[in-house]
C-alpha positions in Angstrom: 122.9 181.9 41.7 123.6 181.2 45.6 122.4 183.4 47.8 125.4 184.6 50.0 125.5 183.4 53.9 125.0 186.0 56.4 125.5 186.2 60.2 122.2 185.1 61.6 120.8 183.2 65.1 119.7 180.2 63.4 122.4 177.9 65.4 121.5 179.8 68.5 117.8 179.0 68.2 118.5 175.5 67.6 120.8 175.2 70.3 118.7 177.2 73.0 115.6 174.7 71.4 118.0 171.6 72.8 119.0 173.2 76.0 114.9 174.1 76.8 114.1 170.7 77.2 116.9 169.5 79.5 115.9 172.3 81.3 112.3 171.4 81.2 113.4 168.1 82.4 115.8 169.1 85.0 114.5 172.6 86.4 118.0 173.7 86.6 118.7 177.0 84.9 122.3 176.3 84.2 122.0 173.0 82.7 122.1 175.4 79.7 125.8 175.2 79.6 125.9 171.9 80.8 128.1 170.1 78.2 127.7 166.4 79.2 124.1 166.6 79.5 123.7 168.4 75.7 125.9 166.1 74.1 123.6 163.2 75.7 120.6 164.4 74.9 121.8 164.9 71.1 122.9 161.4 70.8 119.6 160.0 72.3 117.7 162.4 69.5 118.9 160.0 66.5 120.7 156.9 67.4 120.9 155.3 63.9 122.9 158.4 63.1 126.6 157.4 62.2 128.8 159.9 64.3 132.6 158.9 63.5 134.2 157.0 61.1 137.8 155.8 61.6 139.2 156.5 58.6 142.4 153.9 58.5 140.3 151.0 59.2 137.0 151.8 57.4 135.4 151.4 61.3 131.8 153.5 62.1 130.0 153.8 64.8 126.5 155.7 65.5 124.8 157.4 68.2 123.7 154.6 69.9 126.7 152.7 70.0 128.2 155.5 71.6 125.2 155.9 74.3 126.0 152.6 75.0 129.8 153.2 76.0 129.7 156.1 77.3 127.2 155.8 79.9 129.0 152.3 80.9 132.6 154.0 80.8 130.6 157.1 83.5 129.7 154.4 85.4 132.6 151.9 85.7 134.4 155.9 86.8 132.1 155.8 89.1 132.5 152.9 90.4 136.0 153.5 91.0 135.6 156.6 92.9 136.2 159.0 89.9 133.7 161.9 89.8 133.5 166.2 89.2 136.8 168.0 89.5 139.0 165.0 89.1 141.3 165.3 86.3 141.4 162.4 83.3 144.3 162.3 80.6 143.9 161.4 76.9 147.0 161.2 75.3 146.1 158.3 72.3 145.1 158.7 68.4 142.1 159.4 67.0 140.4 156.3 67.3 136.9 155.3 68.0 137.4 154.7 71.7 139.2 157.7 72.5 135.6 159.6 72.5 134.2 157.2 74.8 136.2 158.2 77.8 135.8 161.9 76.8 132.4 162.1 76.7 132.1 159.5 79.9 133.9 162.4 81.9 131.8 165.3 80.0 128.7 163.6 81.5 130.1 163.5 85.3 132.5 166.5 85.5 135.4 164.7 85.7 138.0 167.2 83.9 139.4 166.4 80.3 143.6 166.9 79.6 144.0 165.8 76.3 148.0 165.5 75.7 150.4 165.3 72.7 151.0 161.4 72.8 154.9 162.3 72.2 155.6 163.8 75.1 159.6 162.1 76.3 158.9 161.3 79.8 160.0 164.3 81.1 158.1 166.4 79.5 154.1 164.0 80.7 156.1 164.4 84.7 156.2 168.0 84.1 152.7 167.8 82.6 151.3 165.5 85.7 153.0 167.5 88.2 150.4 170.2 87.8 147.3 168.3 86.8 147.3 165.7 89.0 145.4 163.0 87.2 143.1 160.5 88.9 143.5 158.2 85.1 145.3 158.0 82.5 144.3 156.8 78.7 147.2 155.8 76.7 148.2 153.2 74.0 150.5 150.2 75.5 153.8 151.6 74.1 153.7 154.6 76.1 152.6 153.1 79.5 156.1 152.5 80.8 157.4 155.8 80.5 153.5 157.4 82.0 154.7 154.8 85.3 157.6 156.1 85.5 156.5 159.7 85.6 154.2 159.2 88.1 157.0 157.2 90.2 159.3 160.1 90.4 156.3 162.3 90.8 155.1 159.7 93.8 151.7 160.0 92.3 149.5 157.1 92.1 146.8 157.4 88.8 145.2 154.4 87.2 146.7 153.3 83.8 144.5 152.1 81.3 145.5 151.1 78.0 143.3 151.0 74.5 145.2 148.5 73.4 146.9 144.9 74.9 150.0 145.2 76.6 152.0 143.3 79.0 150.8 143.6 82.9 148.5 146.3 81.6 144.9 147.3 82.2 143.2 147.4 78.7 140.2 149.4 77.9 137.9 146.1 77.7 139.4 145.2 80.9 138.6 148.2 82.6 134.9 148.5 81.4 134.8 144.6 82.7 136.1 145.3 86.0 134.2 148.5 87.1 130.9 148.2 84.9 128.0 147.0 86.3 124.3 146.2 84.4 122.8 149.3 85.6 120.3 150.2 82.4 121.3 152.5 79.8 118.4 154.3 80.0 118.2 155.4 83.5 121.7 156.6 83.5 122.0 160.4 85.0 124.3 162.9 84.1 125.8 164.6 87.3 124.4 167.8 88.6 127.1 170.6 89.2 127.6 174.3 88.3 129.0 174.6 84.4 130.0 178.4 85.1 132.5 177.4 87.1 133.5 173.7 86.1 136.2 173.3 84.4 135.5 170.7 80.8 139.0 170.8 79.6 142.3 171.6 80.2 144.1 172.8 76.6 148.1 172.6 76.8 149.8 175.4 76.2 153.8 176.0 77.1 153.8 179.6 77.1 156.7 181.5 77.1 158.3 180.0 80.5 159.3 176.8 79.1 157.2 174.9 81.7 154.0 173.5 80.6 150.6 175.1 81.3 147.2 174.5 80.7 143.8 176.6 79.8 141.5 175.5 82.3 138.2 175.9 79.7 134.9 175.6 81.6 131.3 173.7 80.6 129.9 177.7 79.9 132.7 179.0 77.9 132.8 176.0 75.7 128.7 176.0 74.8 128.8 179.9 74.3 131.7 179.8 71.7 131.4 176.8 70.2 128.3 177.2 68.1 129.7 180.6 66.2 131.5 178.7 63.8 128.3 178.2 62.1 126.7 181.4 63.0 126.4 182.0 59.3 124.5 178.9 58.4 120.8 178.2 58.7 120.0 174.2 58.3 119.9 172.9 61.6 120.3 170.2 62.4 123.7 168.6 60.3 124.4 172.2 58.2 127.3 169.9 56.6 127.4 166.1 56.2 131.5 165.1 56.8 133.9 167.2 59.0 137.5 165.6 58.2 139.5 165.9 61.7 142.7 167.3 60.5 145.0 167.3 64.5 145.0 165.1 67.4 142.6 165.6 70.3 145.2 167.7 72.1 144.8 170.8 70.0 141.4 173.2 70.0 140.2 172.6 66.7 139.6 168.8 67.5 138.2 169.5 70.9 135.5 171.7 69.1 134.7 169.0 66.5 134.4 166.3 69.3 132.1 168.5 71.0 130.2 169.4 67.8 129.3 166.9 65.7 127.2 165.2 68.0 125.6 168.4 69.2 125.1 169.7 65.5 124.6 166.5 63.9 127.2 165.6 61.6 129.6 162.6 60.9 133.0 163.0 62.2 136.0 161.7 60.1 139.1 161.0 62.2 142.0 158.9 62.0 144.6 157.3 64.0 147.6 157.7 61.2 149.4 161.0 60.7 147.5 162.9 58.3 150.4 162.9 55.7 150.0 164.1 52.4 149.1 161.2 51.3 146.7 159.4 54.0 144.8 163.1 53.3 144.3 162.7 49.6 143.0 159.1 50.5 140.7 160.0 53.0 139.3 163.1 50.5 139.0 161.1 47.4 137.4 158.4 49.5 135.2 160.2 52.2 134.4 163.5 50.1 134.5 165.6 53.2 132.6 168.8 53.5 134.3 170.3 56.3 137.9 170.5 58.1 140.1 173.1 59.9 143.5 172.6 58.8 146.5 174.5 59.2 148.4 177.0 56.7 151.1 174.8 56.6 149.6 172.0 55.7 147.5 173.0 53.5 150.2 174.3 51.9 151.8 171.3 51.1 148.3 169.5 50.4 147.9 172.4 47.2 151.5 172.0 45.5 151.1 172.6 41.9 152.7 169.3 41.3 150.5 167.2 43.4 147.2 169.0 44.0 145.2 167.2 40.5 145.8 163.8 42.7 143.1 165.2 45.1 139.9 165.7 44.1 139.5 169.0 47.0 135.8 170.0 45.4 133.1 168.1 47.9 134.7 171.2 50.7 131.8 173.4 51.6 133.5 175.4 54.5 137.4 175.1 55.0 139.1 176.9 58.2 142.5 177.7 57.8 144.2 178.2 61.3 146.9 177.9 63.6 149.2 180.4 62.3 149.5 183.1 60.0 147.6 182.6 56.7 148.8 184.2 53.7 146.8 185.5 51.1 147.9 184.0 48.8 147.2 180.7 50.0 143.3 181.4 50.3 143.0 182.1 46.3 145.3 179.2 45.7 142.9 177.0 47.6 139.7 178.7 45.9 141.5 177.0 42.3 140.6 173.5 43.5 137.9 174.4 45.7 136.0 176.6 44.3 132.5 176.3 45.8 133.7 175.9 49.4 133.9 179.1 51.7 137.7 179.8 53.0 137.9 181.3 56.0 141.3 182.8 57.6 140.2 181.5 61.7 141.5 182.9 64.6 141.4 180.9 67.7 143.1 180.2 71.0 142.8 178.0 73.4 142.4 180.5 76.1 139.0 181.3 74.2 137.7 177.9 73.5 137.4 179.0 70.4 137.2 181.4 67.7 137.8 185.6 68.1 135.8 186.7 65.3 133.5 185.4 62.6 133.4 185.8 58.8 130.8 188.1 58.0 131.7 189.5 54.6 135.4 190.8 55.3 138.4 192.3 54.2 140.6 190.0 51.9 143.3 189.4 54.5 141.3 189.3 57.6 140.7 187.4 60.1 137.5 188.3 60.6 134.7 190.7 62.1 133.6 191.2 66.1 131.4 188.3 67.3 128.5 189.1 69.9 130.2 187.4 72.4 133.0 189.6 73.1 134.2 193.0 74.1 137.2 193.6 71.7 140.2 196.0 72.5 143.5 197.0 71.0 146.0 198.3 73.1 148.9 200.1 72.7 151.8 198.1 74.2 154.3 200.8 75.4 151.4 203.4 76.9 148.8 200.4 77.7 146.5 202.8 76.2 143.6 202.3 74.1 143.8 202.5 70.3 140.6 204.4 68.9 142.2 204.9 65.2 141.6 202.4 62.5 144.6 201.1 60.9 147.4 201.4 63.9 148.4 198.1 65.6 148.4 196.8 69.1 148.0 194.0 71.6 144.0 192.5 71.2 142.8 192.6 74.4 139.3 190.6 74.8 136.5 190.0 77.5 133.5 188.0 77.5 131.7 184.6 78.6 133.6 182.2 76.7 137.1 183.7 78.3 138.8 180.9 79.9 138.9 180.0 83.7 142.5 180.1 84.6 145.8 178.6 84.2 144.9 175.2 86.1 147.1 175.4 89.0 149.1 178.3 88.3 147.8 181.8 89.8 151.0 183.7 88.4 150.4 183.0 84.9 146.6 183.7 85.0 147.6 187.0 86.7 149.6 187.6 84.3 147.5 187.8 81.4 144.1 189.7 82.9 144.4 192.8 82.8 141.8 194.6 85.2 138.1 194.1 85.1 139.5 190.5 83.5 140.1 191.5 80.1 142.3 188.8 78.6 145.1 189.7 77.4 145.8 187.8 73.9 149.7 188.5 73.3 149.2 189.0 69.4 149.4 192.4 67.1 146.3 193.4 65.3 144.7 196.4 64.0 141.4 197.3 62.3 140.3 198.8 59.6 137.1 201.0 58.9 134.9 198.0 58.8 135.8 196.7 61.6 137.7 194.1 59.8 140.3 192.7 61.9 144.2 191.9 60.9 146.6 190.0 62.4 149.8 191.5 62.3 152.6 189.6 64.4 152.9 187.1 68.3 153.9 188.9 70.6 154.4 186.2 72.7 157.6 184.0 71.9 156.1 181.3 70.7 157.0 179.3 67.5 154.8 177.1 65.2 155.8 173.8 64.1 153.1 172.2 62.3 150.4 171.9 64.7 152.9 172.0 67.4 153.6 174.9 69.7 157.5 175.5 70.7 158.5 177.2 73.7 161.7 179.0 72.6 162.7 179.3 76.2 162.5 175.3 76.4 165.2 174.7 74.1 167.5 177.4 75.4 167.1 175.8 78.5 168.3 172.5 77.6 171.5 173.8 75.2 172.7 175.8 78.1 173.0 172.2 80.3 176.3 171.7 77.4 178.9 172.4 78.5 180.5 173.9 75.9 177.7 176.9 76.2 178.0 179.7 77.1 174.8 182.0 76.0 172.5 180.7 73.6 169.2 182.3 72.4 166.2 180.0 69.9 164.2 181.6 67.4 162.8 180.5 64.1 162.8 180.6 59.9 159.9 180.5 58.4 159.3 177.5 56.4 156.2 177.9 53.7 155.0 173.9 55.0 155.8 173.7 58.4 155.7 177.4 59.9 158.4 177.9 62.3 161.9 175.9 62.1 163.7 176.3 65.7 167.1 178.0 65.1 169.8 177.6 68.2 172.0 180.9 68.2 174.4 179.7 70.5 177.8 181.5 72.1 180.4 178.7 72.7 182.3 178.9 75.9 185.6 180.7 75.9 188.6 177.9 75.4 185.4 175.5 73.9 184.4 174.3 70.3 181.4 172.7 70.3 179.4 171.7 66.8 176.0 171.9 65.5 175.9 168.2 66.0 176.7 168.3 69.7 173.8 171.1 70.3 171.0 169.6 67.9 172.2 165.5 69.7 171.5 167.8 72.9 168.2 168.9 72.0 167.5 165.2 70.6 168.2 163.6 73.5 165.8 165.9 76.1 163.1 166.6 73.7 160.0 165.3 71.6 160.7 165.2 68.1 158.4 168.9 67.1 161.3 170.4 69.1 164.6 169.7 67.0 166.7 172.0 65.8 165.8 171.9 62.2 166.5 175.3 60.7 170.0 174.6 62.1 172.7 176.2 64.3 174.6 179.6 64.6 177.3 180.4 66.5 178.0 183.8 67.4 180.4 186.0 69.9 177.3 187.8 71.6 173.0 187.6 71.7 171.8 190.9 70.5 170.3 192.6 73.4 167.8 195.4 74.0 168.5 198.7 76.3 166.8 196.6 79.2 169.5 193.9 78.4 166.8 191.2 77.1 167.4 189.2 74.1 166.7 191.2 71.2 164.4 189.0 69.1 163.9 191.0 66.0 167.6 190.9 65.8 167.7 187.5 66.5 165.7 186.6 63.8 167.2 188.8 61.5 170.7 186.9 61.9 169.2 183.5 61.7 167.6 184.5 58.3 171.2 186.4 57.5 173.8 184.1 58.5 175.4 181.1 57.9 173.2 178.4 59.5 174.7 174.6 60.4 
């Protein structure tokens, strides 16, 4: 009989154990939260340890290897002038060299913007004309359109790419050019204040349309990140194989870049899509123990017709997050994995993490308060506190690991603090009794895609440069794989007749491919409106699930 995990300090201890001695070495206080200087310190504690595995090619890579590269990539950006508060963008696969750069900057406070790699290139001008980056990592086949982003931005940003291209700086070349033979070993990570330094910036589109970004700081990240495992007591490696389910742009691979060298486990990433079928290879193959995955794909990785091609037992711990997670789901998953924990995980970028842990809750939940954060639930009408179990409102949280700031945009971040700097999530939960939280509905206008986050307001903008448009309002169906599926509800322009093909070609022509119109196109004599004349988008939904879609 297992004894069943409770929340307990064990990760704090070992974590506080790691941060006393750089502390010791160092004399500064903060260096607590420093994130570069943790992550190097873990890596020089075992350097035969394998940390990432590439799982297309088969290629490893260990601690030391990664010492190695890292502190050489730190330098060569020092060499070239790069240092703390200068912003770096990833936008690449999940290949072994992408962590080189990542942890490079991590070590000298250069800021990290990891990006979706599809990006059209008006959507990565949009996205440099707020973070202004110093460098930009990319693969070769996306290099012209990055120039001519930063050509119409006149910005000037070096371009590396990780693989050979034409006229193009290479990773190797780089590392040649502005590397020197300073010795591994007395490499130095750079001194600054991790309370206020900004580690990443996570992209989010918000409900403008424009793109924004979670400015997520050196202190928020190593307060949050160790409460995953807050329930777990074998320190270090309290799992052996963490399968990396979304690209580097998302939260849930930021936190496994930043913790499986810190808690000592082998990372399993790949540069492929994870299809259904590359992920039953790399699970028969690998046997991972751990991944965060979202509803919908799990979903599709579980469909009674396919599921006994994947052997899903060697799971200790799955998170299931992004989205909603049904119920339903949860026991379907504990059929083919039944000793692995399943946890319904709540997190935003805005947090750096998750909102609450799983402490013995609710079937349904999301979860129970974590130590880190002042919880509140609020009504949205009054802006009043809700004291009674059981009746919804906005979450409204405050604590250390709340993010910075919108990175260059004061309206947003004053936007969503309320006074005192409580953080404003946008979503509907209640409680119950227990303390067992629900989530209930977004209030924000965001869609799901996949992993992909779809402004609504984006894609309006865009079919209202046809011609033929009047009005047009975007909402979605849900789709039990893929979460959201954008729906155009469009008004046609009196004396004009355009088609479902002429709005979605619109849409296909201006935006990335996460962003088509694929639950289709209504056409309507009027958007449903509320008393203060904005588009109505229960109703809106409503018709799209109602009426006849193209």
């Amino acid at each position: 009989m297992s004894i069943p995990r409770m929340n307990n300090d064990s990760v704090h201890w070992y974590v506080g154990e790691i941060a006393s001695r750089i502390i010791a070495e160092s004399g500064i206080a903060t260096d607590r939260y420093h994130l570069g200087k943790i992550l190097l310190q873990c890596l020089k504690d075992d350097p035969d340890f394998v940390l990432q595995i590439e799982g297309a090619t088969g290629e490893s890579e260990t601690f030391g290897s990664v010492i190695e590269r890292t502190v050489k990539c730190a330098n060569c950006f020092k060499n070239m002038g790069l240092g703390h508060g200068d912003v770096m963008i990833l936008m690449a696969p999940n290949h072994l060299d992408i962590t080189i750069p990542l942890y490079a900057a991590l070590y000298l406070g250069i800021i990290v913007a990891a990006i979706d790699r599809t990006l059209t290139a008006n959507e990565l001008q949009q996205t440099f004309a707020f973070s202004k980056p110093k460098i930009i990592f990319c693969q070769s086949d996306r290099a012209s359109d990055v120039q001519l982003s930063l050509n119409n931005l006149t910005m000037d940003a070096q371009i590396v790419s990780f693989d050979k291209g034409d006229y193009l700086c290479t990773f190797n070349d780089f590392m040649e050019q502005y590397g020197d033979d300073s010795p591994i070993e007395e490499f130095k990570c750079t001194d600054f204040d991790p309370e206020d330094s900004v580690a990443f910036l996570i992209a989010t589109s918000g409900t403008t349309g424009l793109p924004k970004a979670a400015a997520v700081t050196h202190k928020n990240f190593a307060i949050i990140t160790p409460y995953v495992w807050s329930r777990y007591t074998k320190f270090p490696t309290p799992t052996r194989l963490s399968l990396v389910g979304s690209p580097l742009q998302w939260l849930s691979a930021i936190l496994n870049f930043i913790l499986s060298p810190l808690l000592r486990f082998t990372r399993l990433q790949t540069t492929l899509p994870l299809t259904q079928e590359h992920a039953y290879d790399l699970i028969n193959t690998y046997k991972p123990t751990y991944t965060v995955l979202s509803p919908t794909l799990m979903t599709t990785l579980i469909k009674p017709d396919d599921r006994d091609r994947c052997d899903f037992s060697s799971f200790e711990l799955i998170l299931l997050g992004g989205s909603a997670v049904p119920q339903t789901l949860i026991e379907d998953l504990k059929t083919v994995a039944p000793d692995a924990e399943i946890m319904n995980c709540f997190g935003m970028s805005e947090l750096g993490g998750i909102a609450f842990h799983g402490d013995n809750i609710a079937p349904g939940s999301c979860g129970k308060p974590l130590g880190c954060f002042q919880y509140r639930i609020i009504n949205v009408d009054t802006q009043e506190d809700i004291y009674e179990p059981n009746v919804p409102g906005e979450l409204w949280l405050k604590g250390p690991s709340i993010f910075k700031e919108y990175y260059n945009n004061a309206e947003a971040t004053e936007e969503t603090f309320a006074e005192d700097r409580w953080f404003k999530t946008g979503d509907t939960f209640y409680r119950d009794e227990n303390w067992n939280f629900f989530f209930v509905e977004r209030i924000k206008l965001l869609l799901k895609y996949k992993s992909y986050q779809i402004s609504p307001v984006e894609i309006e903008e865009v079919i209202r440069q046809h011609p033929g448009v009047l009005d047009v309002a975007v909402t979605g169906i849900p789709d039990e794989e893929c979460g959201d599926l954008p729906v155009a509800v469009v008004v046609p322009r009196p004396g004009d007749e355009p088609t479902a093909d002429d709005i979605k070609n619109c849409v296909k022509d201006t935006l990335s491919d996460s962003k088509q119109l694929r639950g289709g196109v209504i056409f309507v004599e009027a958007i449903p409106m509320t008393a203060s004349t904005k588009v109505h988008r229960r109703k809106l939904k409503q018709m799209a699930l109602e009426l006849p879609r193209e």
